[in-house]
C-alpha positions as CSV (number, residue, x, y, z in Angstrom):
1,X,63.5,40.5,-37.7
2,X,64.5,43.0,-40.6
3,X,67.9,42.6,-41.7
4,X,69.8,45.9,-40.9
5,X,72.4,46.5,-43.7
6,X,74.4,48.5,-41.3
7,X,74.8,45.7,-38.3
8,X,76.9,43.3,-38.9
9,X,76.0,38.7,-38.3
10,X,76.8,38.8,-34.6
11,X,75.1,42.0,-33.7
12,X,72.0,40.9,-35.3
13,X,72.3,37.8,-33.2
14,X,72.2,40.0,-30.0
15,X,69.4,41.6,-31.3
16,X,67.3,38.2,-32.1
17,X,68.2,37.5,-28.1
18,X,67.2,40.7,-27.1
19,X,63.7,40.5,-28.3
20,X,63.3,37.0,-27.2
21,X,64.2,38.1,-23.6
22,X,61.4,41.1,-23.7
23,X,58.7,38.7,-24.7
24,X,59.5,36.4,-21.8
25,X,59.5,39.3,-19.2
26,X,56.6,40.4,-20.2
27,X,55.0,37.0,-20.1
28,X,55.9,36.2,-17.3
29,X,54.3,39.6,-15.7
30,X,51.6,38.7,-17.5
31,X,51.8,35.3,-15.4
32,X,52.6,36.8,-12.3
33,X,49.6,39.1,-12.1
34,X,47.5,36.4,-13.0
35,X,48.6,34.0,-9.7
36,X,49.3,37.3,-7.8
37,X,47.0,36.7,-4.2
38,X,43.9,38.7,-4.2
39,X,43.5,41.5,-2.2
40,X,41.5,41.9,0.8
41,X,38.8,43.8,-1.0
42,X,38.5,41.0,-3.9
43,X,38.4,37.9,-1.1
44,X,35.4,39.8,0.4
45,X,34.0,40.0,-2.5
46,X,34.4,36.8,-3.2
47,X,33.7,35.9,0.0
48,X,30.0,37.8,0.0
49,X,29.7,36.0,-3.2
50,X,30.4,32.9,-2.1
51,X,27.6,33.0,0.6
52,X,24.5,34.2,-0.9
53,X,25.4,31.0,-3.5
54,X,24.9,29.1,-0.1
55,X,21.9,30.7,0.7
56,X,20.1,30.2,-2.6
57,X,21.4,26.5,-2.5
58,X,19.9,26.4,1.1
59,X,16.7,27.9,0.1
60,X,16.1,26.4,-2.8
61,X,16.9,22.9,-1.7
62,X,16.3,22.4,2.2
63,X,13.1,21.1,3.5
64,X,11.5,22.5,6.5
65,X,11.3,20.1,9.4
66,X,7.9,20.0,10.7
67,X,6.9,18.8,14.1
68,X,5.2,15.8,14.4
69,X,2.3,15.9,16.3
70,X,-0.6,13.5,18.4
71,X,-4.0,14.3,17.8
72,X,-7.5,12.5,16.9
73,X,-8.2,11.9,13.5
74,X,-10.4,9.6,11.2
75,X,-8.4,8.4,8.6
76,X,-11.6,8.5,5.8
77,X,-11.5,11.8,5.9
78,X,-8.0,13.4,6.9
79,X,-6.6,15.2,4.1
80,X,-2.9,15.1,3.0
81,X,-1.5,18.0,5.4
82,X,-3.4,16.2,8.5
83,X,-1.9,12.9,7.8
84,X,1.6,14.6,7.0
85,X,1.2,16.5,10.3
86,X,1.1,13.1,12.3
87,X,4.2,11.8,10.8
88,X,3.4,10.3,7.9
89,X,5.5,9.8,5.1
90,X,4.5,11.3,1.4
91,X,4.7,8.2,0.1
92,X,2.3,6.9,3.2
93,X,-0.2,9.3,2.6
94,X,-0.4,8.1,-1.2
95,X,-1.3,4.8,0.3
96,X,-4.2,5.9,2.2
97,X,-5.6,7.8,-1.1
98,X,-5.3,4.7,-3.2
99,X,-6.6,2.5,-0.6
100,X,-9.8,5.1,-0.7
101,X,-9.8,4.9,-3.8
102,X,-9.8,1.1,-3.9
103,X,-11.6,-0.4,-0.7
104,X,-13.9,3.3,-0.7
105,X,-13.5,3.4,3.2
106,X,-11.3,2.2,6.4
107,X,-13.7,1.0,8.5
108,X,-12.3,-0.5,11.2
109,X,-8.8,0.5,12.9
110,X,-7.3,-2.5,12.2
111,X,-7.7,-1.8,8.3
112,X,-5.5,1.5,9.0
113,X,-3.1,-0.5,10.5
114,X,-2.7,-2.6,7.4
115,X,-1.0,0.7,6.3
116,X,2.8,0.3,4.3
117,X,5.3,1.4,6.4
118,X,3.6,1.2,9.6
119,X,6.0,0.2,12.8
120,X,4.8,-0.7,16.0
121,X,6.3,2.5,17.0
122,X,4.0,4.3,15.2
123,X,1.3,2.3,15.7
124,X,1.8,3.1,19.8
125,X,1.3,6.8,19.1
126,X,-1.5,6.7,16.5
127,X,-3.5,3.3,17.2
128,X,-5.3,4.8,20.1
129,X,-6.0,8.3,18.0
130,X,-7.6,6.2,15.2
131,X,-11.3,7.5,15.0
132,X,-13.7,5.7,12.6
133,X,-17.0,7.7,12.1
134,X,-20.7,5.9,12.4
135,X,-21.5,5.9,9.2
136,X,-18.2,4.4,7.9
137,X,-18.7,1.3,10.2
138,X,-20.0,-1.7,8.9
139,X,-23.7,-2.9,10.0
140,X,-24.0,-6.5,8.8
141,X,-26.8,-8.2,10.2
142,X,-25.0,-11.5,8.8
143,X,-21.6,-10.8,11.0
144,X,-24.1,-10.1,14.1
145,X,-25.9,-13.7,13.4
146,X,-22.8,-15.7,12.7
147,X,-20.9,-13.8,15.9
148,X,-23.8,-14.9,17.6
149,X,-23.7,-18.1,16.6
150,X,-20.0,-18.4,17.4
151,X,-20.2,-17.1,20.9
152,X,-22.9,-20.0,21.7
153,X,-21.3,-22.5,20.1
154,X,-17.9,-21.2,22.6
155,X,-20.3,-21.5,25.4
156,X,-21.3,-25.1,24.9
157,X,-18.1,-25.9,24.1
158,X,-17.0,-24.7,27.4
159,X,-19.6,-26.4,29.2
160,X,-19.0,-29.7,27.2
161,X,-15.3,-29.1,28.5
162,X,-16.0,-28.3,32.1
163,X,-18.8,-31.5,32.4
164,X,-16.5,-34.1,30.5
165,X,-12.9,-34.8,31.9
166,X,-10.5,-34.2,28.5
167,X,-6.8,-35.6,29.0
168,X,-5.0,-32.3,28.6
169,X,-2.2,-34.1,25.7
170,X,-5.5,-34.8,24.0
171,X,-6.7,-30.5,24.0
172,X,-3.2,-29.8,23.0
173,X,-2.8,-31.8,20.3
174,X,-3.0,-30.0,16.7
175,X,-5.1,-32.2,14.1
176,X,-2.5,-34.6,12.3
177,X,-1.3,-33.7,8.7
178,X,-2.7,-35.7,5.7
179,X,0.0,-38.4,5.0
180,X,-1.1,-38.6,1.4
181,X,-2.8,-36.5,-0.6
182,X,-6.3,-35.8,-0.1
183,X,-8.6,-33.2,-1.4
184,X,-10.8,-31.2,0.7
185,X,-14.0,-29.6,-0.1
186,X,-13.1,-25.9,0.8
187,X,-17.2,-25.0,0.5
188,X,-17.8,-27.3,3.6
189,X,-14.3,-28.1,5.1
190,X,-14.4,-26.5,8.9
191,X,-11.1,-25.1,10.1
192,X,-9.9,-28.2,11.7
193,X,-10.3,-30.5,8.6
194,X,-8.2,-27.5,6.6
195,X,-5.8,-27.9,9.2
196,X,-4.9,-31.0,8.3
197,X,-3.6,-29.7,4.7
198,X,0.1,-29.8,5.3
199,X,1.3,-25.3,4.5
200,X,-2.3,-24.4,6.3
201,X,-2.2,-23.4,10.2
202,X,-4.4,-22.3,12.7
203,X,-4.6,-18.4,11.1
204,X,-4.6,-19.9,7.3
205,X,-7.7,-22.2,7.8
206,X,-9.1,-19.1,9.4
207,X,-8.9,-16.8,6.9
208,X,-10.1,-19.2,4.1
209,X,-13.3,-19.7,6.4
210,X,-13.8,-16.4,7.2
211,X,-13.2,-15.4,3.4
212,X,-15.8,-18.1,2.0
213,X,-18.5,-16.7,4.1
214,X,-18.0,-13.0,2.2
215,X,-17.7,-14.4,-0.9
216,X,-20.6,-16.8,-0.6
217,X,-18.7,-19.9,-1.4
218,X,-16.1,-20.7,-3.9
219,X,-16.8,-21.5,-7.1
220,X,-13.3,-22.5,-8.5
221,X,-10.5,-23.8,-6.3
222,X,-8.1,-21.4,-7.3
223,X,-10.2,-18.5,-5.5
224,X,-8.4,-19.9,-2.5
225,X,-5.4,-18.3,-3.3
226,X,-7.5,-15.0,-2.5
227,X,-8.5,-15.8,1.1
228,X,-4.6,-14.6,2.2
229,X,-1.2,-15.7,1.5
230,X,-0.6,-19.5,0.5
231,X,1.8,-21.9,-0.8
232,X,1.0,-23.1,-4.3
233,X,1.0,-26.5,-3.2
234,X,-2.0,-26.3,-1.6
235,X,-3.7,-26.0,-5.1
236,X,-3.5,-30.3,-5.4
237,X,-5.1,-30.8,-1.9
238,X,-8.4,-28.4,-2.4
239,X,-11.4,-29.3,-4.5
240,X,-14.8,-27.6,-5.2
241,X,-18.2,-29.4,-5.1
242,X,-20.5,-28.1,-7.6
243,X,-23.2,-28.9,-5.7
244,X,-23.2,-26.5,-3.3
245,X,-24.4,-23.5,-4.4
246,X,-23.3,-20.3,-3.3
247,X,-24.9,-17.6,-2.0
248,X,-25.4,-14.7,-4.4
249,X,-25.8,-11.1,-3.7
250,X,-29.4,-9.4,-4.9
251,X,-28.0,-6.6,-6.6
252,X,-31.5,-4.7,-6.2
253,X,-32.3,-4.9,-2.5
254,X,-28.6,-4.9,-0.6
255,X,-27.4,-1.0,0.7
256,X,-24.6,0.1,0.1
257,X,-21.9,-0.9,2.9
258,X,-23.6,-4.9,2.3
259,X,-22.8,-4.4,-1.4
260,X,-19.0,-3.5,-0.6
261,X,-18.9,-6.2,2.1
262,X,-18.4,-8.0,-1.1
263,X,-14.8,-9.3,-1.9
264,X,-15.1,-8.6,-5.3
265,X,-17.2,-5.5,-5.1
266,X,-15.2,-2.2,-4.2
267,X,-16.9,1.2,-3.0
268,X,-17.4,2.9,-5.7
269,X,-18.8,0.0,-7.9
270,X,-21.5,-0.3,-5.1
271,X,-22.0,3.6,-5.4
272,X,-22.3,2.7,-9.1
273,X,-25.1,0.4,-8.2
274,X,-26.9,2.5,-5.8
275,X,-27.2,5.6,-7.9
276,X,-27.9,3.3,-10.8
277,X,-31.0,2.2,-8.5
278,X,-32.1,6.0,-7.7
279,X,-32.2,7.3,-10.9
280,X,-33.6,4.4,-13.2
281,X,-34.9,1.7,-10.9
282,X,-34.1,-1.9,-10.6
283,X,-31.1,-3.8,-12.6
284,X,-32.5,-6.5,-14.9
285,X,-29.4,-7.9,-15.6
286,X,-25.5,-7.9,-16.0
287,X,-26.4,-5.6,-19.2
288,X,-27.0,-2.6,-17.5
289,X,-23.6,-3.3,-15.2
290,X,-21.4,-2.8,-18.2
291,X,-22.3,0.8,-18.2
292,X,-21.6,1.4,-14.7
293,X,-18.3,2.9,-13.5
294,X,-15.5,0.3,-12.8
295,X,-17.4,-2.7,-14.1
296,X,-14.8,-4.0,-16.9
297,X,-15.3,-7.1,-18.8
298,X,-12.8,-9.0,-16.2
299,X,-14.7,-7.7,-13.6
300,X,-18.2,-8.4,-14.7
301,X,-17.0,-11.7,-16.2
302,X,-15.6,-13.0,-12.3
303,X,-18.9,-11.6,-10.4
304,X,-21.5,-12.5,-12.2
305,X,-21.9,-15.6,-10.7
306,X,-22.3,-14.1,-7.3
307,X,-24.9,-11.8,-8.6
308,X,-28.8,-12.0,-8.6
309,X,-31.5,-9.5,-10.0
């Protein structure tokens, strides 16, 4: 503040107070305007505001709930929006595209029911719909001849049961586990001598048979890690006789779906094969595989030895 020559020490004191009082009134007004409620027309506003924000948000962010429905459908060739319509999720449907991709088709409903994901609730509601077209079902002349050959073998089995009296203990009883270890030939090993491998059950020795007859025998004991899900352990009871040959698939002659019925041969390496066959004739050798879509080094390298020209 400007000294006033005029005013004396204690006048210019009251002034100094004075102006210090001014600037905190008006501060304070300043304050109080600021906190001051709003008025009705500024809460609408506000309020209008306020909910459009929640309608963008809604709109932007909210995902329509569609109704699930019940309905035919074959799962080779339902697109995306079909298989989202019967209640599958996204990350389902992805699964059935990369199983296409892989495996080329489903071709029985059991395979579809192999799906991620899948509960038995939802297998109640879409199990029966499952529709697998004609030409997506396997014909395999070999399956025919070996079910065949099973179903006789059943019947004489039954006969030999209902002729001979069997103590019923003796039926019931499950072949004994090896005490020691033992290695079994898994090329000619039946299901009841694979039983006897302690970590390998009625379903396991199964499987292995059932796989060994696709792949045309095993070649190295480790490939019986492939036939389904085992313990590691049962790597020291398993051996492979190099004697038996396997049975090798004639690259030249086989169609398509008996190509694919191929562990190690997926769809679209058997299309490969096929349209390799239209357009240039017969395959002379694993040479011209190398060229062909999906046959890596790895690949060629672990089939070859199934393979004849």
């Amino acid at each position: 503040m400007k000294r006033l020559p005029f005013l004396s020490n204690s006048a210019r004191r009251g002034l100094l107070v004075l102006e210090w009082l001014i600037i905190l009134v008006v501060i304070g007004v300043c304050v109080f305007s600021w906190q001051k409620p709003k008025t009705e027309n500024a809460q609408k506003v506000e309020q209008t505001f306020l909910k459009k924000k929640k309608q963008n948000a809604a709109a932007s962010y909210a995902v329509a709930e569609e109704k699930v429905e019940t309905f035919p459908f074959d799962p080779n060739t339902a697109d995306s929006t079909t298989l989202l319509r019967l209640g599958l999720a996204p990350w389902q449907v992805r699964a059935v595209y990369k199983y296409r991709a892989k495996h080329g088709r489903y071709h029985t409903p059991e395979d579809f029911k192999r799906l991620p994901g899948m509960t038995y609730e939802l297998w109640e509601r879409l199990g029966p719909q499952v529709r697998i077209a004609r030409q997506f079902q396997y014909i395999d002349e070999a399956d025919k001849r070996s079910s065949y050959a099973d179903r006789s073998s059943s019947v004489s089995e039954k006969s030999e049961r209902t002729s001979i009296p069997q103590n019923k203990d003796s039926v019931s009883e499950r072949p004994r586990k090896f005490e020691t270890v033992t290695q079994v030939d898994i090329n000619t090993a039946d299901t009841t001598e694979l039983m006897r491998i302690p970590g390998i059950g009625s379903y396991r020795s199964g499987k292995i048979v059932e796989y060994r007859r696709k792949l045309g025998g095993f070649i190295h004991a480790e490939q019986v890690m492939e036939a389904c899900d085992l313990p590691d352990e049962v790597l020291q009871w398993v051996r492979v006789n190099a004697a038996v040959p396997v049975r090798k698939v004639n690259v030249n002659k086989l169609s398509l779906q008996r190509l694919m019925n191929h562990p190690y041969i997926t769809f679209y390496q058997a299309r490969a094969i096929v349209e390799y066959r239209k357009a240039h004739g017969d395959l002379k050798g694993v040479e011209d595989l190398k060229g062909l879509e999906g046959f890596t080094p790895l690949k060629i390298e672990k089939l070859q030895l199934y393979l004849e020209f």
